[in-house]
C-alpha positions as CSV (number, residue, x, y, z in Angstrom):
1,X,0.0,0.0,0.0
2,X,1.4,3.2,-1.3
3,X,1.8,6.1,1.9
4,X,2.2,9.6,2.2
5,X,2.9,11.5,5.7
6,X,1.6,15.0,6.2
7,X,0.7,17.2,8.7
8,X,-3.1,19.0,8.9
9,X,-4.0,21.8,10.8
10,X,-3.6,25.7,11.4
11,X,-0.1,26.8,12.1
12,X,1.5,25.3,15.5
13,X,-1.6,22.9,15.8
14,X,-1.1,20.3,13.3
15,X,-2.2,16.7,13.4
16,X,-0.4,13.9,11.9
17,X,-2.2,11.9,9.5
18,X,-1.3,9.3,6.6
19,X,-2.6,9.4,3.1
20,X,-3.3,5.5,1.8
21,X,-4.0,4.2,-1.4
22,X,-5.7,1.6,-2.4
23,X,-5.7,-1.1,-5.9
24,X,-7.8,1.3,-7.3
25,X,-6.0,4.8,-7.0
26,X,-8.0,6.1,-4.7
27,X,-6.7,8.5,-1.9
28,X,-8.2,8.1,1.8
29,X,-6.9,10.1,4.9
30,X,-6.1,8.4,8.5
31,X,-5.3,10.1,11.9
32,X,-1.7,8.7,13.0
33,X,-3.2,9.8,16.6
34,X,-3.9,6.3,17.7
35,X,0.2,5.8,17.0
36,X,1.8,9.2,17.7
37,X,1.2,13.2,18.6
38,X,3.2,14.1,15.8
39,X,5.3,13.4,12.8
40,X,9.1,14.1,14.1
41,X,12.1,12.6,15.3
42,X,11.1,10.2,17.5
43,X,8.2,8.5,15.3
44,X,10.5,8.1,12.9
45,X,13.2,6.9,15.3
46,X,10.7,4.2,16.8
47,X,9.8,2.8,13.3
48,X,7.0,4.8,12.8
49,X,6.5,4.2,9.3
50,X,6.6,0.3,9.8
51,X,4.1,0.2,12.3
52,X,1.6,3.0,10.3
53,X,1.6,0.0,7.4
54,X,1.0,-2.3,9.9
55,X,-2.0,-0.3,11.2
56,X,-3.2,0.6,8.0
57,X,-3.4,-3.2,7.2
58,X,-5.0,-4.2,10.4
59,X,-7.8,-1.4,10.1
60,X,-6.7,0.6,13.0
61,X,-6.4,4.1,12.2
62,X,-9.9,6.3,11.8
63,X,-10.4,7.7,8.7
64,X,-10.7,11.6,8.3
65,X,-11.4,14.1,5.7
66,X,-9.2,16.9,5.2
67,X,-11.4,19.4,3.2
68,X,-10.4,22.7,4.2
69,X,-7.7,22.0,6.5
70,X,-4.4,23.8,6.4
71,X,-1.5,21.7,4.9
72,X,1.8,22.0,7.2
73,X,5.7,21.1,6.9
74,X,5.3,17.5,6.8
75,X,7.9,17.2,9.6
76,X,7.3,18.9,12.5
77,X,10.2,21.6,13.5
78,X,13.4,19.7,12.5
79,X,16.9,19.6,14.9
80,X,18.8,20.5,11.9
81,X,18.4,21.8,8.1
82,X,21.6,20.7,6.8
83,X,22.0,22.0,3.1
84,X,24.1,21.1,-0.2
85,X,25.0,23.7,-2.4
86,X,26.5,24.1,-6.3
87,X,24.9,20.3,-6.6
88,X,24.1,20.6,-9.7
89,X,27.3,21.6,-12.4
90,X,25.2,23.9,-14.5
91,X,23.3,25.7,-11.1
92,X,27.4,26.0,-10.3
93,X,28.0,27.3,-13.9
94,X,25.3,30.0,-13.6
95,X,26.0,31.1,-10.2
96,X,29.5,31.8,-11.6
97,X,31.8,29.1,-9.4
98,X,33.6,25.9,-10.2
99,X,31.5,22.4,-9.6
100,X,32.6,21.5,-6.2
101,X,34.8,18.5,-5.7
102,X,33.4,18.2,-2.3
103,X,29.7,19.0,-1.0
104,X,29.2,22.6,-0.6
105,X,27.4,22.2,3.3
106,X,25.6,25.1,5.2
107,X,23.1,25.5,7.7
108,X,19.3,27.0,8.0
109,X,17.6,27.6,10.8
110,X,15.5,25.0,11.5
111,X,12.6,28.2,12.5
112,X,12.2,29.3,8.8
113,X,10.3,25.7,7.6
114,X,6.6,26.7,6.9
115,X,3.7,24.9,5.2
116,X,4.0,24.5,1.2
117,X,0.6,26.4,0.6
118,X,1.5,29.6,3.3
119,X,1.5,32.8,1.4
120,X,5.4,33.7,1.2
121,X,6.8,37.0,2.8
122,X,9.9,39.2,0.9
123,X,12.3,40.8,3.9
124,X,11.4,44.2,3.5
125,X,14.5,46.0,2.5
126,X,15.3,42.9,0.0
127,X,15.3,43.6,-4.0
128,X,16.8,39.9,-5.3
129,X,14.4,37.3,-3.5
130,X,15.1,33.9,-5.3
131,X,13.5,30.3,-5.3
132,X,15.2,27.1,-5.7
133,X,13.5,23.8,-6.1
134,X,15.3,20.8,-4.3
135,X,14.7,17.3,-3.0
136,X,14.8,16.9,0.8
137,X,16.2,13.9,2.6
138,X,14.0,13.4,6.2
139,X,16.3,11.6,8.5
140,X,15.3,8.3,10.3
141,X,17.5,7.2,12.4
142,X,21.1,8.6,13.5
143,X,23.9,9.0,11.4
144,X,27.6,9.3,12.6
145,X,30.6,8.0,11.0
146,X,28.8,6.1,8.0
147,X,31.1,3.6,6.5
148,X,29.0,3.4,3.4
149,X,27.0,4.8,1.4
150,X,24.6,1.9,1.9
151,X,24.6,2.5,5.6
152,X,23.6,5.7,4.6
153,X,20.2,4.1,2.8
154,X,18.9,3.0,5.9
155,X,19.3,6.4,7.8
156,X,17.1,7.8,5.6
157,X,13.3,7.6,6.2
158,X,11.8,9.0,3.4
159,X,11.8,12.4,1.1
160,X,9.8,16.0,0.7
161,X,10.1,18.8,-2.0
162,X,11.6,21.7,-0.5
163,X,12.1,25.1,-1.3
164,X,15.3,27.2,-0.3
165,X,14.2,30.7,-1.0
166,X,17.6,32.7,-0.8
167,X,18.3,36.4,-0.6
168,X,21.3,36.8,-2.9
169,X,22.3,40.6,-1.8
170,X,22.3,39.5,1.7
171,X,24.1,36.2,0.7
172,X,26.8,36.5,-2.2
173,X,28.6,40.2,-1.6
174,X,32.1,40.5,-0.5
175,X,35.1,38.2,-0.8
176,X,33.8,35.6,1.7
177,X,30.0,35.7,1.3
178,X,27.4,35.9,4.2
179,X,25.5,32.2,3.0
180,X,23.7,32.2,6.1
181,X,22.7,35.6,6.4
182,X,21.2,35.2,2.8
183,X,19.7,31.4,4.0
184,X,18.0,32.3,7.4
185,X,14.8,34.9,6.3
186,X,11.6,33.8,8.4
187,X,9.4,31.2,6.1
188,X,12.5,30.8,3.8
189,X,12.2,26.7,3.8
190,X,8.7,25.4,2.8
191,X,8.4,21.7,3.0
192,X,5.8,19.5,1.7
193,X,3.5,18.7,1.1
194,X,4.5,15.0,1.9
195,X,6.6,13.1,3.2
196,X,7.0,9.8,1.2
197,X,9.1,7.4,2.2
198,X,12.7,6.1,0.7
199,X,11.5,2.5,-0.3
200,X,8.4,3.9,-2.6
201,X,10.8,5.9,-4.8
202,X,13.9,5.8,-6.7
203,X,15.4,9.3,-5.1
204,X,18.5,9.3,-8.3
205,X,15.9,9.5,-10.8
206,X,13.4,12.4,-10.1
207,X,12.3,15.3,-12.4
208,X,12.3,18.5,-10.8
209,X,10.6,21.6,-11.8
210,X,9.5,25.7,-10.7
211,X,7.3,27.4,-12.5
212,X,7.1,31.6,-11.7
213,X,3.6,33.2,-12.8
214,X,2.7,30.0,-14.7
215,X,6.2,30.1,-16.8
216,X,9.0,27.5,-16.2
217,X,12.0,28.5,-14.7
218,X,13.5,25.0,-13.9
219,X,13.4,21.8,-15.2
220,X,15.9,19.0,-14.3
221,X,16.0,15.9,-12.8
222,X,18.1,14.7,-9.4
223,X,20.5,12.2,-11.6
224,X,22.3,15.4,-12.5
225,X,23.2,16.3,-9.3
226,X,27.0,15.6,-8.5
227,X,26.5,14.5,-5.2
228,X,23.5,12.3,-5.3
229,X,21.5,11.4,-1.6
230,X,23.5,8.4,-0.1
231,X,26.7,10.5,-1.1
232,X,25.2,13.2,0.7
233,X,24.1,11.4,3.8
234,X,28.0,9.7,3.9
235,X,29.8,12.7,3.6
236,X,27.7,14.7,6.3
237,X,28.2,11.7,8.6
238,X,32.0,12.4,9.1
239,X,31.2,16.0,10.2
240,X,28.2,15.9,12.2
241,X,25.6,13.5,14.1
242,X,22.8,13.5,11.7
243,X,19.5,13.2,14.5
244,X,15.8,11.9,13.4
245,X,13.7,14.0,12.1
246,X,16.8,16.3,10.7
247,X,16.2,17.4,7.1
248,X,18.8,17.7,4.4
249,X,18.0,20.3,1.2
250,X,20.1,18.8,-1.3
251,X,20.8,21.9,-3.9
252,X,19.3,23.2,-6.8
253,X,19.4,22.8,-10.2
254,X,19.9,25.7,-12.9
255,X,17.1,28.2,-13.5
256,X,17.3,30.8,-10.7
257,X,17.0,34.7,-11.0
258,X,20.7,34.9,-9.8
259,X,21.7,33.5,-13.7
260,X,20.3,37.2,-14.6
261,X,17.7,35.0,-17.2
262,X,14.7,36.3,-15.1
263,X,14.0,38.4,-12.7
264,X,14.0,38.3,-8.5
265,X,10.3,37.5,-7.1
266,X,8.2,40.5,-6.8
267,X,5.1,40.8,-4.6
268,X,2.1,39.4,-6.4
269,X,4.5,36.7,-7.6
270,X,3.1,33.0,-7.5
271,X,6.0,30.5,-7.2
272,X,5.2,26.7,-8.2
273,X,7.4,23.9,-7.3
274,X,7.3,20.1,-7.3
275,X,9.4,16.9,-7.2
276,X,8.4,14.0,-9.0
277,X,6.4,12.0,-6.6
278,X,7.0,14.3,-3.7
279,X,3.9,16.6,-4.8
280,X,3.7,20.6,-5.5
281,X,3.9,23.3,-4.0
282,X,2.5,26.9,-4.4
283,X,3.7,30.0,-2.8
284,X,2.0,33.0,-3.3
285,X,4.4,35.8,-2.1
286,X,3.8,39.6,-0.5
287,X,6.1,42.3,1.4
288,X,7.1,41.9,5.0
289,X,7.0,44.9,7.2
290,X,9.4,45.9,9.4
291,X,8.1,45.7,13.1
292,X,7.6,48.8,14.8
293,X,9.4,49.1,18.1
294,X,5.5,50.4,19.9
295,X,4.1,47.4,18.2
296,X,6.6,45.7,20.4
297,X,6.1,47.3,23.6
298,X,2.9,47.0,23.1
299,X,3.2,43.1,23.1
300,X,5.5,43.1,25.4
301,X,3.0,44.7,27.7
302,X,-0.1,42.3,27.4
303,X,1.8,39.4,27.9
């Protein structure tokens, strides 16, 4: 039985549910209550993805609809977002650098993930907002000093679409670059709108695509990436202790604004992504406004 893992619910009050299918195609929706609060580190740490099948096939999750209900990060605030960048040569060719001979690795705070639906807000003083369609790894069990790259296969639980929207003026200028200034804007990491996991896809051979204002921008496929997941997942290893429930963006292929073929997202702008398998996403984007310091006080006082 095919599965998909997402998370339903207004902001901070998601519920965990799986989406089943049956012979015939269709799509049903079960509450993961019975089995879990939510869908993080620990389910995924305690097999949860074993035991929803084995609920699902014993008729013991209640089935729910979801019209009109919110769709959330599938993954519910991750330790870590560990990212990859230049992963793809021509992304590399159009940023201007050399395809790396090592991954590229940088963090985002785990705060910016949002929902794959949430309107999408532009930093106020920011004039080259940019979107990059990539395939996330979810973590399922710890990862530390990986011998192989087939060890890494059975770290990883299952995969989402993400999007790493990047401010390049905040990011790029200087000699040294400020990666994680330009990395870190609130909302900057929508996830979703599923999580499906590794055995019900072939992660090296997914098409990728973003579409601005209904006109592509990108269109590639994760067996160009340099690095591919299990490489990714290895290599991390020997750095850091990969946790459940972590999520790894694994770069971007070409067709950003930063290759100066289109222009930065504007407000009004409608950004379209999806993974092959993984599902789409649509952000609808607006300016952010700075917070005024009596605003502030002013909360600070009713609390």
């Amino acid at each position: 039985m095919n599965m998909k893992f997402a998370r339903l619910g207004t902001a901070g009050n998601e519920k965990p549910v799986v989406i089943a299918q049956n012979a015939n195609g269709t799509e049903k929706y079960f509450s993961l209550d019975p089995l879990t609060k939510d869908i993080n580190g620990e389910f995924l740490a305690t097999d949860g993805i074993a035991r929803t099948r084995e609920a699902l096939d014993a008729g013991n999750l209640p089935e729910i609809s979801a019209e009109g209900l919110r769709i959330g990060s599938p993954i519910a605030r991750p330790g870590n977002v560990v990212c990859i960048g230049l992963n793809y040569t021509a992304h590399a060719a159009e940023s201007g650098a050399t395809p790396p001979e090592s991954p590229v690795v940088f963090l985002k705070p785990s705060n910016t993930v949002s929902g794959p639906l949430d309107p999408a807000p532009i930093p106020p003083s920011s004039e080259k907002y940019d979107w990059e369609v990539e395939l996330g790894i979810v973590i399922g069990r710890e990862a530390s000093y990986l011998s192989s790259t087939d060890e890494a296969a059975d770290c990883i639980a299952g995969y989402v679409v993400a999007n790493d929207l990047s401010e390049r003026d905040y990011q790029l200028p200087g000699a040294a670059g400020q990666w994680t200034k330009g990395k870190s804007l609130p909302q900057s990491t929508p996830l979703g709108p599923w999580l499906v996991p590794a055995d019900e896809l072939d992660a090296g051979h997914l098409a990728l695509r973003t579409w601005v204002n209904g006109e592509i921008r990108q269109s590639s496929d994760t067996s160009d990436m340099i690095f591919d997941a299990l490489t990714v997942v290895h290599h991390l290893s020997q750095y850091m202790v990969l946790e459940p429930g972590d999520v790894i963006l694994t770069g971007t292929p070409e067709g950003v604004a930063l290759s100066g073929r289109f222009p930065y997202i504007q407000p009004g702008d409608v950004v379209e992504l999806e993974v092959e398998g993984l599902g789409r996403q649509r952000q609808e984007f607006y300016r952010a406004h700075a917070a005024s310091l009596a605003a502030v006080g002013t909360d600070k006082a009713t609390r």
